[in-house]
C-alpha positions, 0 to 999 in steps of 0.5 A: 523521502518526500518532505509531505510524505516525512510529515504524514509519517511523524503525524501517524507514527503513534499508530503506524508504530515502527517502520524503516524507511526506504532509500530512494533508490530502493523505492525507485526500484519497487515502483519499476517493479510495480509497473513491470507487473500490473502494466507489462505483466510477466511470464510466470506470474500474475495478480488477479483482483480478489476484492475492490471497495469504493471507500468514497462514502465510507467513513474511516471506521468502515474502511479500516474494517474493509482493511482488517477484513483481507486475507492480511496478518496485522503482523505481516511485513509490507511494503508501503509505496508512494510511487509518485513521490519516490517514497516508501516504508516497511512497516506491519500491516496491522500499522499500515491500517490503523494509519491509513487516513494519515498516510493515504489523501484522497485525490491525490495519492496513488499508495500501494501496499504490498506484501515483502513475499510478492503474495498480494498487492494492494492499491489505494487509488486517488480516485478513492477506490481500493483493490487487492490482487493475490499474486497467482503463479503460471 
């Protein structure tokens, strides 16, 4: 794990609650995984965008509400990935989102979420645009 990605983690974790760590490796593999989705896509299945936010003016109240507002369970297993860093998390969604600003930088991360289903994927770009795609069988 990524030492800035480790302290992000303790600094969040009164709001983030529990979360499991994920081997390198393992975070190597999600991040292929990722690619071989959004870039090279695949035969038997697609993501397609459902909603997009521009969180550049938002204040973090806004963009948890934005958040809380997704066809997302706060209970619901996720995947959190910081692709870049060869790091990731599992933890709950409901976590994820009270945390967010802890563990998402502006200018800096890329960070996706993703369901442990493969139902829907969800980008925190560094450019401060979040968009979420639900995943849609061929």
């Amino acid at each position: 794990m990524n030492p800035a990605i480790q302290e992000r983690l303790e600094t969040a974790r009164h709001l983030l609650g529990s979360y499991d760590i994920l081997s390198e490796k393992t975070a190597q593999a999600e991040s292929a995984w990722l690619i071989t989705i959004l870039v090279h896509g695949r035969s038997e299945e697609r993501y397609i965008q459902q909603a997009r936010r521009d969180v550049r003016d938002d204040a973090p109240s806004g963009v948890r509400e934005w958040l809380t507002g997704l066809p997302i369970g706060p209970a619901e297993p996720i995947i959190v990935l910081w692709s870049d860093s060869r790091s990731g998390i599992r933890a709950t969604y409901g976590g994820v989102v009270a945390a967010y600003d802890e563990l998402w930088y502006p200018s800096s991360d890329d960070v996706w979420i993703r369901a442990t289903s493969g139902d829907w994927l969800l980008e925190l770009c560094h450019e401060e645009v979040f968009r979420f795609f639900k995943r849609e069988r061929v």
